[in-house]
Backbone bond lengths (Angstrom), bond angles and torsions (degrees), N, CA, C in turn:
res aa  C-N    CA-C-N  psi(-1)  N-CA   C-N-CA  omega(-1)  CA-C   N-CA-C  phi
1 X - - - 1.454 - - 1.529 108.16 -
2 X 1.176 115.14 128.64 1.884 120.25 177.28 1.181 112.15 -128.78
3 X 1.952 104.95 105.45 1.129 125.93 -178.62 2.187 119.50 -76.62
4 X 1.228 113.79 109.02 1.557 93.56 -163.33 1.760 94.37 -99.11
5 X 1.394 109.43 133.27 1.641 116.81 166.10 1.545 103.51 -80.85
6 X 1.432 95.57 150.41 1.536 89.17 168.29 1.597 112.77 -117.78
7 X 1.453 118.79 54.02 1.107 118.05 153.51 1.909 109.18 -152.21
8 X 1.405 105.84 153.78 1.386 111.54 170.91 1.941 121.58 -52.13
9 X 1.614 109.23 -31.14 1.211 124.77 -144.63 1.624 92.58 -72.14
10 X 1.869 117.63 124.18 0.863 118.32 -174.91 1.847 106.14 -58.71
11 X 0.912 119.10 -24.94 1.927 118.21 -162.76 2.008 93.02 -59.21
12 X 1.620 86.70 -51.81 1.475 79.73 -152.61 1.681 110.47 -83.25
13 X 1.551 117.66 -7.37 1.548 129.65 151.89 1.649 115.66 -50.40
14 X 1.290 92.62 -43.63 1.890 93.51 -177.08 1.374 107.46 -75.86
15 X 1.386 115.37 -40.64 1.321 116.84 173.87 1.521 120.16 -53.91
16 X 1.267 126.79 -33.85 1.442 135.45 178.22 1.613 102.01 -81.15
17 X 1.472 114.28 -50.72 1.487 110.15 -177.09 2.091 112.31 -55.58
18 X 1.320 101.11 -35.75 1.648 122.25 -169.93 1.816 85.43 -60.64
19 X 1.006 103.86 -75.98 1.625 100.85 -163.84 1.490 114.32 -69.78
20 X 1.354 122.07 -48.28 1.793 104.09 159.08 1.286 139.19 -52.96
21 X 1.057 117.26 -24.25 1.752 123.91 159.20 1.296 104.97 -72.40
22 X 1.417 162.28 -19.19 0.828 144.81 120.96 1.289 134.08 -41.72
23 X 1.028 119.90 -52.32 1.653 114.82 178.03 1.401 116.39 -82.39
24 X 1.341 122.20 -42.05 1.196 115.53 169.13 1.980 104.06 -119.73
25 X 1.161 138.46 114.71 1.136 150.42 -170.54 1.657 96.71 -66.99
26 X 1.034 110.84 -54.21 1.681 116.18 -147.16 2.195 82.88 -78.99
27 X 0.962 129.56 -16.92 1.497 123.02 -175.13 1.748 93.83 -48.77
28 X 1.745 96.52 143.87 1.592 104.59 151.52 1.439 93.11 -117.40
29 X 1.221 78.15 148.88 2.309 101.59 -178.50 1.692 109.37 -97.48
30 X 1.110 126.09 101.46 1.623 108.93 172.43 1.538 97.28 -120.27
31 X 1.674 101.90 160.51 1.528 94.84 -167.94 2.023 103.00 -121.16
32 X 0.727 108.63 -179.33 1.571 106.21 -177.18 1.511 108.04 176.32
33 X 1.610 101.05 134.75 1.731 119.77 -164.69 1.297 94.56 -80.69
34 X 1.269 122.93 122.10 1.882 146.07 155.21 0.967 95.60 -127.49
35 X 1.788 86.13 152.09 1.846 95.12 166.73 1.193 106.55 -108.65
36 X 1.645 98.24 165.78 0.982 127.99 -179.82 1.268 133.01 -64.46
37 X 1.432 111.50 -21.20 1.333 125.24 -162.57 1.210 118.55 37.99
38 X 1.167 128.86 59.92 1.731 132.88 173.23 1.516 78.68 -153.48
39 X 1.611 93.82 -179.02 1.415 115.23 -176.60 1.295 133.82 -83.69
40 X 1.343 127.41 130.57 1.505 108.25 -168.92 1.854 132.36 -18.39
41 X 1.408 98.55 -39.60 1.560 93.54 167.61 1.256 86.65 -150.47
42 X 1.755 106.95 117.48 1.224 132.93 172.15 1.401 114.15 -48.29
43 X 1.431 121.76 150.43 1.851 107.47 162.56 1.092 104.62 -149.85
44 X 1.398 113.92 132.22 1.497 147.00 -165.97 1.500 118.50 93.10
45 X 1.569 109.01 -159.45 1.758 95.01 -154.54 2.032 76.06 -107.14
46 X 1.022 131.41 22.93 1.741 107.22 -174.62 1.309 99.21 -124.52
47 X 1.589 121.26 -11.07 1.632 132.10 170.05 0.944 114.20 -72.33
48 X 1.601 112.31 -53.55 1.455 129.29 -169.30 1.615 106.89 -66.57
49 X 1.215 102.39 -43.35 1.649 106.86 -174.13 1.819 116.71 -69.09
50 X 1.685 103.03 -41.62 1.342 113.87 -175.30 2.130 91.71 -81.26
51 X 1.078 146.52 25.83 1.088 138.61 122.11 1.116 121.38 -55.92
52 X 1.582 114.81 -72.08 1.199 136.45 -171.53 1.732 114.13 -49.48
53 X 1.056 107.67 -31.89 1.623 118.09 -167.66 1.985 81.88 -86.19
54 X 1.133 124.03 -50.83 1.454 124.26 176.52 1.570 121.32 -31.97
55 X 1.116 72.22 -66.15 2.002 93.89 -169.29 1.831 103.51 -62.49
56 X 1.657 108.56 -44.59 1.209 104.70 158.79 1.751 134.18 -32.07
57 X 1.189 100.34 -58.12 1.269 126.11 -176.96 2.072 112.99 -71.30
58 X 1.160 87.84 -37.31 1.877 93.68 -169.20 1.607 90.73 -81.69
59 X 1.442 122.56 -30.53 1.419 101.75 -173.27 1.231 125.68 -89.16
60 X 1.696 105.41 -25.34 1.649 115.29 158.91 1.476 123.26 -36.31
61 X 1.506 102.05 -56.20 1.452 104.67 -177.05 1.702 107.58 -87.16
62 X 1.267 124.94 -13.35 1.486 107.96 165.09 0.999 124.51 -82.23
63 X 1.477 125.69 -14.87 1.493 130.80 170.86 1.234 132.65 -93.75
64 X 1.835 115.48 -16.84 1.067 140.27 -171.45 1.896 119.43 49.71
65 X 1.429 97.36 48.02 0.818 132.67 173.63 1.836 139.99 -52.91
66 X 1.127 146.62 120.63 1.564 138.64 -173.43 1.905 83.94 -69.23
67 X 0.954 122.51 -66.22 1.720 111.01 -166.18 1.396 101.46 -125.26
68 X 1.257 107.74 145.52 1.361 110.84 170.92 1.765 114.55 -129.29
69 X 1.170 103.12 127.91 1.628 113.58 -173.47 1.949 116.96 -109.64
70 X 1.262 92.72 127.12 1.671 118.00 175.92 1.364 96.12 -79.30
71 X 1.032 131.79 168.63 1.533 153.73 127.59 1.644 114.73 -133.47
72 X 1.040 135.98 136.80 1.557 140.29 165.09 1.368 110.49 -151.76
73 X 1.688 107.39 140.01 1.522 111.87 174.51 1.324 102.95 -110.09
74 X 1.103 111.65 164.13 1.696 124.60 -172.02 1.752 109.41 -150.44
75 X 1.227 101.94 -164.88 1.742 111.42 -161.14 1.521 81.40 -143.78
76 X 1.275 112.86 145.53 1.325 140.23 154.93 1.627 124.10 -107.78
77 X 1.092 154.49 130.66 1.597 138.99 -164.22 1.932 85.65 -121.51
78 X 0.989 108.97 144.65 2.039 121.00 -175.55 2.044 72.52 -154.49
79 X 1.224 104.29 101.35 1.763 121.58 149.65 1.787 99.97 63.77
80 X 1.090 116.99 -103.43 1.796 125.06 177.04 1.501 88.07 -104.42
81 X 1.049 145.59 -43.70 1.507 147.06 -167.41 2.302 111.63 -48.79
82 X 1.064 93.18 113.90 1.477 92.67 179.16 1.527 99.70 -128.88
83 X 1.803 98.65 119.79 1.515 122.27 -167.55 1.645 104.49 -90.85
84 X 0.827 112.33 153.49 1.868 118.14 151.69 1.205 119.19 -103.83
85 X 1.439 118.42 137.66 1.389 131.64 -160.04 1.239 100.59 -131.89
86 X 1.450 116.52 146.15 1.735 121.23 153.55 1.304 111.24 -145.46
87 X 1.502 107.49 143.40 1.380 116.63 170.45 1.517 109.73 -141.93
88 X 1.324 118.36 153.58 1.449 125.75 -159.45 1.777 96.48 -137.76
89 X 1.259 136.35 144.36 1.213 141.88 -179.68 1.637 94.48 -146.16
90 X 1.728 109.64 125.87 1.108 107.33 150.95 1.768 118.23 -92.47
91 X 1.020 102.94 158.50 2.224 114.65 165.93 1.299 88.43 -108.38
92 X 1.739 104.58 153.11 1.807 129.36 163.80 1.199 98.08 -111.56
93 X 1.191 132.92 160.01 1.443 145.22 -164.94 1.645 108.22 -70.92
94 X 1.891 106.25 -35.41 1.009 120.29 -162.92 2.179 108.86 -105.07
95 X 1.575 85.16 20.84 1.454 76.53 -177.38 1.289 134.29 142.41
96 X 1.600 104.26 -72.42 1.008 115.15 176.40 1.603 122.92 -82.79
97 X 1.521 101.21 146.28 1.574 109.44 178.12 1.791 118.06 -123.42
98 X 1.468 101.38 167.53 1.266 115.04 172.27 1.165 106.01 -136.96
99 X 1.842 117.63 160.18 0.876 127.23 177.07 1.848 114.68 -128.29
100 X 1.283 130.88 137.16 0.748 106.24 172.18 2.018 115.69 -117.99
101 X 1.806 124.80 -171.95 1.404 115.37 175.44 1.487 105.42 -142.11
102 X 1.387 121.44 117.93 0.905 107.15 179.92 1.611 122.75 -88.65
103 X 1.618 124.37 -147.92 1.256 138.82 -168.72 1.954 115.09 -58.10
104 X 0.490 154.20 -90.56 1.695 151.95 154.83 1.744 93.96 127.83
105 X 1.476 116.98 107.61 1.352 146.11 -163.90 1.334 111.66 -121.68
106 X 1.226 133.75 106.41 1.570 134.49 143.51 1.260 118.03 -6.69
107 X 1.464 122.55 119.87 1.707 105.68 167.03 1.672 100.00 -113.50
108 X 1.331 99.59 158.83 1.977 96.64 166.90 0.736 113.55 -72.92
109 X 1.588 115.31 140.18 1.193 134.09 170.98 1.224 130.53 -23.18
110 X 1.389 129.92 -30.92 1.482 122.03 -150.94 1.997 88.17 -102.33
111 X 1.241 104.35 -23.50 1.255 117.94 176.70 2.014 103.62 -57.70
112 X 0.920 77.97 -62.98 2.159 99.06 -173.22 1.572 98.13 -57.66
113 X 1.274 110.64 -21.78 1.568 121.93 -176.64 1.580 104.99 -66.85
114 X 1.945 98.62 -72.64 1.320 97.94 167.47 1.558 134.36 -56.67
115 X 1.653 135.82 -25.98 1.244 122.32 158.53 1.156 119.85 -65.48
116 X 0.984 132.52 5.83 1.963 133.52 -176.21 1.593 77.41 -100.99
117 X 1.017 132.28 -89.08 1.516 132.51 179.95 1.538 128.36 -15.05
118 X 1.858 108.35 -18.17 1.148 127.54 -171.56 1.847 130.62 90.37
119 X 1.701 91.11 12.79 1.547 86.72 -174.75 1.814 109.29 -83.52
120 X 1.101 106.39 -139.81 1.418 99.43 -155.04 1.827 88.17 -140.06
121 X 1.544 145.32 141.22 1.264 128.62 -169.70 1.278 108.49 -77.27
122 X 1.477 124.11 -53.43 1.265 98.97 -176.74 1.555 136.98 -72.33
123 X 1.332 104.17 -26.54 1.884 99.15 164.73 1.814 98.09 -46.68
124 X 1.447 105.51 -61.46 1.771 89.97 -163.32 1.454 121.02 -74.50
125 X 1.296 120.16 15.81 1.191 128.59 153.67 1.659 106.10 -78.99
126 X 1.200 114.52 -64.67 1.484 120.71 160.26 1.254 120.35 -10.06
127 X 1.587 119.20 -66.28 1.624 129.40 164.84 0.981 138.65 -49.95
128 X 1.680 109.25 -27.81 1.727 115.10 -167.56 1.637 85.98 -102.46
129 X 1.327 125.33 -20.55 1.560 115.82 177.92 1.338 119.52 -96.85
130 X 0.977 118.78 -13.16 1.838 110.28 -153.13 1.317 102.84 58.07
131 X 1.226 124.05 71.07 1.186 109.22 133.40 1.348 123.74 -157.59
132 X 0.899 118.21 158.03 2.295 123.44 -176.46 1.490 100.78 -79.70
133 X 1.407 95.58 159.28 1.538 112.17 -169.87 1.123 142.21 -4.66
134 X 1.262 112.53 48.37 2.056 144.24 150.17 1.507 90.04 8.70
135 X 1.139 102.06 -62.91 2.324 113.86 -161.32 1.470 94.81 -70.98
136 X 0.948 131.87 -6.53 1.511 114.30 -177.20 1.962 98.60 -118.68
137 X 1.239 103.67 -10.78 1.323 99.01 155.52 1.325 147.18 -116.40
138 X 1.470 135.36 -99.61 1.677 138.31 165.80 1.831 95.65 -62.98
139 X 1.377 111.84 -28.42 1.637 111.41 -150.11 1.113 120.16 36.96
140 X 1.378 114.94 -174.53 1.581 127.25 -159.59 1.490 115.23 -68.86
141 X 1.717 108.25 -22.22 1.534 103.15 166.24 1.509 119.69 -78.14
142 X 1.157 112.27 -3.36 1.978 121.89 174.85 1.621 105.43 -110.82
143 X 1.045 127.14 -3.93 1.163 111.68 155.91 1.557 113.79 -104.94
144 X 1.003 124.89 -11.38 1.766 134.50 -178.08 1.227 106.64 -79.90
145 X 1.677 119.56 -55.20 1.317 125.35 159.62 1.523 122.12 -70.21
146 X 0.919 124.64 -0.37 1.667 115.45 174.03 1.535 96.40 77.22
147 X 0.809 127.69 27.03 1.964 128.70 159.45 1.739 92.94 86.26
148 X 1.435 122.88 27.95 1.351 121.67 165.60 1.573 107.45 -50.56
149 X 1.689 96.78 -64.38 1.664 118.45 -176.16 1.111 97.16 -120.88
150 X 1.649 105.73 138.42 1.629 107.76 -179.96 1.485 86.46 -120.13
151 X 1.409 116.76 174.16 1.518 125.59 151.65 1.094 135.21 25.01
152 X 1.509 80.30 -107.02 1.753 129.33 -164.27 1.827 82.26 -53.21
153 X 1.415 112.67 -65.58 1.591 126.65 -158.36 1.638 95.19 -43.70
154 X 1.455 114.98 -56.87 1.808 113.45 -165.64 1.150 103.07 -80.87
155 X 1.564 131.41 1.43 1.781 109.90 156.62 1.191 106.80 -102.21
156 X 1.703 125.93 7.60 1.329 104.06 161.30 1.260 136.39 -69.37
157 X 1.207 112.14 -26.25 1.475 154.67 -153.10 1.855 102.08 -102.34
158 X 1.218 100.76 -28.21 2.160 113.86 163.58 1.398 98.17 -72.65
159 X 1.649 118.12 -56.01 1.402 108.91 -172.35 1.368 121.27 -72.93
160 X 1.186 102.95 -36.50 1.698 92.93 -169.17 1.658 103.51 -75.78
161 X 1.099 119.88 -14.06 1.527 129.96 161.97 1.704 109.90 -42.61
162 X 1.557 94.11 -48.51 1.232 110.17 -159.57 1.834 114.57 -70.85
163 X 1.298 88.73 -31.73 1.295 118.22 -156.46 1.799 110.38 -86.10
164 X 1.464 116.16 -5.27 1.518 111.27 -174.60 1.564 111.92 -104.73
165 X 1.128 114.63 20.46 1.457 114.77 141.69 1.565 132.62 -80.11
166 X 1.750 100.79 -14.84 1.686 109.28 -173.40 1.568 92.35 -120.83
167 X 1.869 127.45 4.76 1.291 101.89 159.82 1.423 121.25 -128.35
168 X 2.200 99.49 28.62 1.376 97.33 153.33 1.643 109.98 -147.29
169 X 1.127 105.91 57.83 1.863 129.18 -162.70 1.343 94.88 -41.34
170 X 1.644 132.54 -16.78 1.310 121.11 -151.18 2.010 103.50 -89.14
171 X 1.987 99.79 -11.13 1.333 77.36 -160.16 2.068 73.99 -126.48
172 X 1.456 104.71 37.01 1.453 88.98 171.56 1.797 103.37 -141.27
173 X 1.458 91.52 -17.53 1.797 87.28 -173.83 1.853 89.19 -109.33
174 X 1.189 120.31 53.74 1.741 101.04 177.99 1.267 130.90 -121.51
């Protein structure tokens, strides 16, 4: 079985490798850069998701793939309040899809400041911390939580979301 990610970013590769070796052992994981076709940082839950269903789809057919898996995070705005969102959708070769939603987290303000402005979360997480590529590591949910939840951990938890239509077909494809 050859599972294709559709992004380079080690967090969300481990995250796909973490939960397919579990569910299916014999999966190989390869990953490959598509876009998303949404906007550098999506906003709301139908941007963020119609990435995810994207990237699904562009990497299936560029890899020629048994499943192909999206991941994308996004921003939600509720008044001055700017949320973080993730959702992950796998494609089957033959059709069928899933979608999954992950955790939805408070960001600080000055952060929610800069995506209204048009920045992107993790660079401006980057800025207010010193530090380089946040998204390819703990990200903003492992530094917000103090390394409670890192990353890799909350897109596991998108995929395997994603993933229980193809690991109980009997009470979804019947």
């Amino acid at each position: 079985m050859r599972v294709a990610v559709g992004s380079s970013n080690p967090v969300k590769v481990g995250a796909v490798r973490r939960v397919f070796a579990q569910a299916f052992p014999e999966a190989e994981v390869v990953s490959l850069e598509v876009a998303s076709r949404v906007a550098e940082q999506p906003v709301g839950e139908a941007e963020t998701q119609r990435g995810a269903v994207n990237r699904a789809q562009a990497v299936l057919e560029a890899a020629g793939a048994d499943f192909g898996v999206g991941l994308e995070g996004g921003v939600l705005f509720a008044g001055e309040e700017c949320w973080m969102i993730q959702f992950g959708a796998i494609v089957h070769r033959d059709g069928r899809s899933g979608v999954g939603q992950g955790v939805r987290f408070l960001l600080p303000p000055v952060v929610g400041e800069g995506v209204r402005a048009g920045g992107e979360v993790g660079p401006l997480m980057d800025g207010m911390l010193g530090t380089k590529d946040i998204k390819k590591k703990a990200g903003a949910i492992g530094y917000l939580t103090g390394g409670l939840v890192v990353r890799e951990e909350m897109y596991a938890h998108v995929v395997a979301a994603a993933l229980v239509r193809f690991l109980h077909t009997e009470l979804y494809d019947a």
